[in-house]
C-alpha positions, 0 to 999 in steps of 0.5 A, a space after each residue: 500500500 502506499 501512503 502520503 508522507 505529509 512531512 516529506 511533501 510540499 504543497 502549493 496553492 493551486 486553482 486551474 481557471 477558465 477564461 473566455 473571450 469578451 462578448 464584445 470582441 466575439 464576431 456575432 453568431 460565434 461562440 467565445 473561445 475559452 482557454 484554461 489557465 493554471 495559477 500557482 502560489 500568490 496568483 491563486 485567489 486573485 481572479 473572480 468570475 466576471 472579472 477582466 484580465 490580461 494573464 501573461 504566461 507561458 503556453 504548455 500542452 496538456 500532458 497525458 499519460 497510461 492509456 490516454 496518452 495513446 488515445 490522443 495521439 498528436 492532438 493535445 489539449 493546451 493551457 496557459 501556465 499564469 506568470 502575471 495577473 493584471 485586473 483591469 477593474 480594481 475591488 471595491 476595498 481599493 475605491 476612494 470616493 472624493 469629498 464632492 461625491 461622498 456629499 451627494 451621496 449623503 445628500 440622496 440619503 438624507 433625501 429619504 428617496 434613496 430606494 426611488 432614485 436607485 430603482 429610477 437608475 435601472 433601465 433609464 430609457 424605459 418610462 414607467 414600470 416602477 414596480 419592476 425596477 424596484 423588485 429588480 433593484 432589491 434582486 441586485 442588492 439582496 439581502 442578509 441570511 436570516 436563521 431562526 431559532 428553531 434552525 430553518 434558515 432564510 435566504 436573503 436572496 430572492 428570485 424573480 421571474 418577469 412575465 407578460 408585456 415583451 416590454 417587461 419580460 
């Protein structure tokens, strides 16, 4: 039998990633690309669904041993070693808001219609549909988990499902 030997191991934080090409560089009617990429150590964790990225690394076949190895033939499958990751979109830790913007905000708050200018802000170019706005927002925003005391937990989340007028759903 064989056994791990903890001690005489090291390990690496790892996270394999797949990335796929923005919908607005994609030709219409095609299909974005994806490519799959390996991140080792301090690169692992710095990339979220949804985020932009430019990766610079190093392109490397998929290896293959036993009895893929003879199935694949000359055709191997490729990935994208990670060296440096740069995101184009900074996190919401590293936002600094200026003094002119920070007292509008406190303005629309002390305003007490903080909830119609926000749901006003979903979708400006369509007039009216206030109800739908503000469930929408309250969808975006969410909620907190609530648990109760005999154990049942409540989400905060909700779902919605549009229906009717093609000008709503």
């Amino acid at each position: 039998q064989l056994f791990l030997s903890t001690r005489a191991s090291k390990f690496l934080p790892f996270q394999e990633v797949k990335v796929q090409e923005m919908a607005d560089q994609v030709p219409v009617g095609h299909i974005p690309r994806t490519l799959t990429v390996h991140c080792f150590g301090t690169l692992t964790r710095r990339i979220n669904p949804g985020d932009v990225v430019d990766i610079a690394g190093i392109f490397l076949p998929t290896p293959y041993t036993g009895f893929k190895a003879i199935r694949a033939g000359l055709l191997t499958d490729t990935y994208l070693e990670a060296q440096h990751v740069n995101q184009h979109k900074k996190a919401y830790d590293d936002l600094t808001v200026d003094a002119r913007t920070f007292r509008r905000i406190e303005q629309y708050k002390n305003s007490g219609h903080m909830y119609e200018y926000l749901s006003r802000s979903i979708a400006p170019e369509i007039y009216g549909h206030s109800d739908v706005k503000k469930a929408l927002l309250l969808l975006l925003i969410g909620g907190v988990n609530k648990e109760m005391g005999d154990g049942m937990r409540i989400r905060g989340d909700i779902n919605i499902c549009l229906m009717g007028d093609p000008g709503v759903a």
